[in-house]
N, C-alpha and C positions, 0 to 999 in steps of 0.2 A: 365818429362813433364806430368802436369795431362792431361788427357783422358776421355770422357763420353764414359760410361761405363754400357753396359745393360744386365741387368741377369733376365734370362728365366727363373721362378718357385723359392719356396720359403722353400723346404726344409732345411735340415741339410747341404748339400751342399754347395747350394746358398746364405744360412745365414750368414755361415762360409766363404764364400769365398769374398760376400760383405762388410765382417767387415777389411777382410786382405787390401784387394784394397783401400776403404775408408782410411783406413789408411795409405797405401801408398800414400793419395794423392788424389786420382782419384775421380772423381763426377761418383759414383753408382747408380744407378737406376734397383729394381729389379720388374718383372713386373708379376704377380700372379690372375690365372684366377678364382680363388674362393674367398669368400668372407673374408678368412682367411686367414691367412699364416701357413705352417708348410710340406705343400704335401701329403705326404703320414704319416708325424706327427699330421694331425688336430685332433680336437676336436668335436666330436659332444652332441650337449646340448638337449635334448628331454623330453618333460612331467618331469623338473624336477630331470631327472638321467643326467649324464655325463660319456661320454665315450671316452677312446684312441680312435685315430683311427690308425694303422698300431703298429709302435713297442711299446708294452707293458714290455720289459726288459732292463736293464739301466747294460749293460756290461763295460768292458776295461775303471772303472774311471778315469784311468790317461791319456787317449786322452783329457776325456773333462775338466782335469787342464791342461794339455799342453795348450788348445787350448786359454780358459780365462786366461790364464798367459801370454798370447804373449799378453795380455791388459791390464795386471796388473792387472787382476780379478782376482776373485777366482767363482768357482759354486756356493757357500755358497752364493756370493754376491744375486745371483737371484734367487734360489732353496734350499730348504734340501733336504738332501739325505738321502735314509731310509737302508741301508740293512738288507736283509730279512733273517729270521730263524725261521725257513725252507725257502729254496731258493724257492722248489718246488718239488711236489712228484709227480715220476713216475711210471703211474699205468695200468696195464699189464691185469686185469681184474675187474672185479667190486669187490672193500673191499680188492683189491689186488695192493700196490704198495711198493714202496721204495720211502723212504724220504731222499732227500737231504739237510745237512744241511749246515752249516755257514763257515766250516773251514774243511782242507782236513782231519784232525785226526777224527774227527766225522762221515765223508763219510766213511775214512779207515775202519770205525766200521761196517757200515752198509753194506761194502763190502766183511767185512770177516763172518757178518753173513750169507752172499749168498752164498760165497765158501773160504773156508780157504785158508790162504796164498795168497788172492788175492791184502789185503792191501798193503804186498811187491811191486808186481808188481805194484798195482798202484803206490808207490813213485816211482819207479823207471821211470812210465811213464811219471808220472808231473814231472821231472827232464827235462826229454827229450822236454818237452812239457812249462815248462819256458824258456828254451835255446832258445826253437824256438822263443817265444811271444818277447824274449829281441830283437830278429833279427830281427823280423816283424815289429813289432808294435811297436818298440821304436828307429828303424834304417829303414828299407826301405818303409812303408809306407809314408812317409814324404819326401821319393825323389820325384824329378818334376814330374817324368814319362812321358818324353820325348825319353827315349829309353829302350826297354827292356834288356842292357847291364848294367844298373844301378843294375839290380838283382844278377847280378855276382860280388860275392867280395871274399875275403879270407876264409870269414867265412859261406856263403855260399856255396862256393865250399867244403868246409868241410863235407855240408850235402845234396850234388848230391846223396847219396843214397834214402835219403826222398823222391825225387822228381821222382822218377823211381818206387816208391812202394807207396799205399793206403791209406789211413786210418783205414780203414779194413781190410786188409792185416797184419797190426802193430797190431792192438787191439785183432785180433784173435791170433796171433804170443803165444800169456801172456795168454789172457781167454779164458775161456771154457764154463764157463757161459752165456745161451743167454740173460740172463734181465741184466747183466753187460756191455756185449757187446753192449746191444742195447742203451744204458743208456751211454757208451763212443763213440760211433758213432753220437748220437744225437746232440751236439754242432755245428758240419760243417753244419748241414739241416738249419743255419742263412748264410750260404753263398751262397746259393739258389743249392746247389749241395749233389748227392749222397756219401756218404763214400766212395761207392766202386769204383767212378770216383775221388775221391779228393786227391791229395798227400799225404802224410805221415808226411809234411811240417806243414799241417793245423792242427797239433793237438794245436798247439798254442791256439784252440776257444776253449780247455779243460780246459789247466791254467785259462784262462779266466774266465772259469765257475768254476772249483773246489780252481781254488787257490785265483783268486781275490775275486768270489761270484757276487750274484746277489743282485741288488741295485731297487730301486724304488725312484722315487723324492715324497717327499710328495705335495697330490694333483692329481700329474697322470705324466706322462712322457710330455705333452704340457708345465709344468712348463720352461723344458728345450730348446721349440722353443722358448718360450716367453722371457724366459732369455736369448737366440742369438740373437732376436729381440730387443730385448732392448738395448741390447749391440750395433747393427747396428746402430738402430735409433741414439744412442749418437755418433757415429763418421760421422754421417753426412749421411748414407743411406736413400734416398728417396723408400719407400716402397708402390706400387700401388695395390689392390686388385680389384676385378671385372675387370681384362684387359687378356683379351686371346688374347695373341700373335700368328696371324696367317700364318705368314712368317718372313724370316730371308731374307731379301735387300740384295741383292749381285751385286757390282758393282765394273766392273775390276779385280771380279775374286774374290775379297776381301766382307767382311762383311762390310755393313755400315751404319747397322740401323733393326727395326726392324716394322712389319704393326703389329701396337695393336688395337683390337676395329674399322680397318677400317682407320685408322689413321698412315703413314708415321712417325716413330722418328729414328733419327739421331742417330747415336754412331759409334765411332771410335772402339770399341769392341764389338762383341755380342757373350755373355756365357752363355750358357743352362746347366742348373741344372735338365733338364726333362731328361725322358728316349733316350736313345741314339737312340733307333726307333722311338719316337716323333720327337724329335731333327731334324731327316733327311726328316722327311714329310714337316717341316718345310721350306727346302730347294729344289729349283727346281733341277729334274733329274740330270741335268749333274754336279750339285755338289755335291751330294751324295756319298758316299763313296761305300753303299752295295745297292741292288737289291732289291727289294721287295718279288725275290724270295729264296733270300740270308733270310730275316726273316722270311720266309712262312716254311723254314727248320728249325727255335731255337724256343726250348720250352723257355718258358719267367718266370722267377725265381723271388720268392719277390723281394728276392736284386740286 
């Protein structure tokens, strides 16, 4: 049975989640307090220059053909994709860095000029570190995530030892070198966490980075809100800008609408794509999940 349906903010999220729902059916309405859409992907246009605003690197291609495939897109449809060579050089002091380039044989090069024998151990790491990405990112990212027992499978359980040891723990394990080290620990800093808090799980953001490579859309990374917008618009998403949504309506306990601009709307669903400590300001105390002073204890991480 279709449903009105109102989504809080206009990120990658939001876009994405608009376009599924639309599709199932449902009359979507997402409701976006700037004068753009994209959240923390906008765009700003000044004197002439244009700039990203928030992610500047276009990782893990193949979520975002999954993602236009379930439309029978392709990316191509709304964007080119550029990858880069050199990805990006990491540089250690001024006229002092290492270059990463397009393919892991070319890093293996510039690994072994930092210390011999270390190309070894990287394939052996990006071994380790594809296995993971095929578990992650092509298996349990895409569960509902309705219970964290969905994390436990066969193949999982295979690698409880990951998840009891680091990222740093692992990468120091191989090298010795600190500009290696530093330079394989860097990828988890997009999960908004230290190495040395992060499982050994997460090297999966290594593949990501040495095996698939880094991508750019040409034009700038807004190509790719513009192209989930576009994709939304066409299955029917009503898309509002200048509307801050200032509370989430709770009645009987349930959600059933949302105060935008001062203004009562109706919805049988209400989904936030905002920060999860937005989100709960949004809702009076006694629906709340955490304390205020449950958030006055968490540092607050890009992602």
């Amino acid at each position: 049975m279709s449903k009105q349906i109102a989504i809080i903010g206009s990120g990658f999220s939001s876009l994405a989640a608009s376009c599924y729902l639309a599709k199932a059916g449902h009359t979507v309405t997402v409701f976006e307090k700037n004068e753009t859409v994209g959240g923390r992907a906008r765009q700003l246009n000044r004197d002439g220059f244009t700039f990203d605003i928030g992610p500047t690197w276009y990782w893990m291609p193949d979520v975002f053909d999954r993602f236009f495939s379930d439309f029978n897109k392709k990316p191509e449809d709304y964007y080119a994709l550029i990858k880069l060579n050199p990805a990006y050089n990491v540089y250690f002091g001024e006229n002092d860095f290492i270059t990463i380039e397009d393919t892991l044989e070319k890093i293996c090069v510039a690994f072994e000029k930092e210390e011999k024998g270390s190309s070894v151990k990287l394939k052996e790491f990006m071994k380790m570190a594809q296995d993971n990405y095929d578990i992650a990112i092509k298996d349990l990212v895409y569960r509902p995530g309705v219970s964290p027992f969905e994390l436990i499978t066969p193949v999982t359980m295979r690698k409880i030892g990951q998840f009891f040891s680091t990222i740093s723990k692992e990468v120091r394990k191989e090298f010795k070198n600190p500009r290696l080290i530093s330079i394989l620990e860097f990828p988890v800093l997009f999960l908004g966490a230290k190495p040395s808090d992060t499982p050994a799980f997460y090297s999966f953001m290594n593949y990501a980075d040495f095996g698939l490579g880094t991508f750019h859309p040409k034009n700038g990374m807004y190509e790719v809100i513009k192209g989930m917008k576009a994709l939304a618009v066409s299955l029917g998403v009503q898309i509002k800008t200048n509307q801050t949504v200032e509370k989430i309506i709770v009645n009987n306990g349930k959600a059933s609408g949302v105060a935008v601009n001062g203004n009562d709307i109706a919805a049988d669903i209400v989904l936030s794509g905002a920060d999860y400590h937005h989100t709960e300001t949004l809702l009076e105390k006694p629906f709340r999940q955490y304390s205020e002073a449950y958030w006055e204890r968490k540092t607050f991480a890009p992602s």
